[in-house]
N, C-alpha and C positions, 0 to 999 in steps of 0.2 A: 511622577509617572515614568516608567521605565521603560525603553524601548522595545526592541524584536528584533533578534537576529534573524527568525525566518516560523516561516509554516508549516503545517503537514498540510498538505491541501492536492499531492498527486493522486489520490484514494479517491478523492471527494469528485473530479474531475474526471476519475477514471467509471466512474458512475453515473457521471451524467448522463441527460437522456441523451444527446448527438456522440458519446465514445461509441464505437464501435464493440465496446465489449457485451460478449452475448450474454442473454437475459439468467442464463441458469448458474452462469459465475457471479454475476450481479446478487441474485437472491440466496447465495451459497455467503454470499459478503455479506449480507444483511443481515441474517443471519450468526454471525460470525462476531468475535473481538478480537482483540490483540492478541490476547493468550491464545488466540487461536490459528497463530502464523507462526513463522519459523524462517530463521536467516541461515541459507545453503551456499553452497557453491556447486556441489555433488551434481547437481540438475543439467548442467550446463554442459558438463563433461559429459554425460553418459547422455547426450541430445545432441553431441560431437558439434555443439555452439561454441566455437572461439573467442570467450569472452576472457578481456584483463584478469590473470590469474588475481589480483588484490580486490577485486568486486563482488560479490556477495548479491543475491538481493533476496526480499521478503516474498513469500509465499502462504497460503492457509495450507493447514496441514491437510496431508489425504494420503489414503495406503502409500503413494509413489514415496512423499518423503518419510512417511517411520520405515520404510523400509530404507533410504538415501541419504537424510538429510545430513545426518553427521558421518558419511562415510565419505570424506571429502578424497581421499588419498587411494580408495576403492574407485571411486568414482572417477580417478585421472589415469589409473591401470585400464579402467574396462572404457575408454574415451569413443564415446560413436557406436558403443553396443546398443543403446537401445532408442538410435533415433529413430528407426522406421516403425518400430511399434510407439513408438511419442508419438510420429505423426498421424497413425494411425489413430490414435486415440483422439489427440486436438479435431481431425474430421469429425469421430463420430462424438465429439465434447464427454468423450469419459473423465468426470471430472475426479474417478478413484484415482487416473494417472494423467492426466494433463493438468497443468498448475494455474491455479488462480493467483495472479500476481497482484498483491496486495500489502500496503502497510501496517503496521500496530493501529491506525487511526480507524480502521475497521468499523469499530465499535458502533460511532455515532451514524453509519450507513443507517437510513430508512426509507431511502425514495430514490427516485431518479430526476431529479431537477433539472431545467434546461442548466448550458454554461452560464445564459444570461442571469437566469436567476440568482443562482452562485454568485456570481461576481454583486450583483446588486444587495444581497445579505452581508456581504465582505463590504463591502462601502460603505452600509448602513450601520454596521457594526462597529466598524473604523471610526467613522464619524461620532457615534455616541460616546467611543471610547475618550477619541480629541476633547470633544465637548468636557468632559468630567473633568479630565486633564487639566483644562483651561481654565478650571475655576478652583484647584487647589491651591493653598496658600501653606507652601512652602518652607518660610517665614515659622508657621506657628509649629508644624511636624519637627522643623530640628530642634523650636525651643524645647519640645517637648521631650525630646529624646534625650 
């Protein structure tokens, strides 16, 4: 049994029911997969957001980024053009130009489970995995190999 260097599990939590994230970005995710997001930087700049020029992050695609997404270098000339229509849009949740901040884990969205429940499927899941773990015999796989 091999171990884990780590999780996708920011998506999973960013959907649960106590995030704060509103319901029509939620069902816009659930809707949604991998394929159906995109890594910008463009966003940030033209939101005049001062974000680490080396950081990127995931969004689902919507008019904002096919018009944006790869125009990273466009997007650092026009820097702060279009924050007051972003914030505009975030109020009224236009979600054709305010981003849904989402990773490729998308996919498996269907619900909205408390945190606790999460964590308690993450345990349970954990644990059956240890468990299997704990009874392979080692021994017989490398003879076999």
């Amino acid at each position: 049994m091999l171990g884990a260097d780590g999780v996708l599990i920011g998506t999973r939590f960013w959907a649960s029911a106590e995030a704060l994230t509103p319901q029509a970005m939620t069902d816009r995710a659930v809707r949604a997969t991998g394929d159906d997001t995109v890594r910008t930087k463009a966003i940030d700049r033209l939101r005049g957001v001062p974000w680490p020029q080396e950081f990127s992050f995931r969004v689902l695609k919507n008019k904002f980024t096919d018009e944006w997404a790869h125009r990273e270098a466009e997007g650092d000339r026009a820097r702060g053009s279009l924050a007051s229509a972003y914030a505009e849009a975030r109020t009224k949740q236009d979600l054709d130009m305010c981003l849904t901040v989402v990773g490729e884990a998308a996919g498996p969205l269907h619900d909205r489970p408390s945190a606790a429940r999460l964590i308690e499927n993450i345990v349970r899941h954990a644990e059956s995995l240890l468990e299997r773990g704990a009874s392979l015999d080692f021994r017989t796989s490398r003879a076999a190999s």
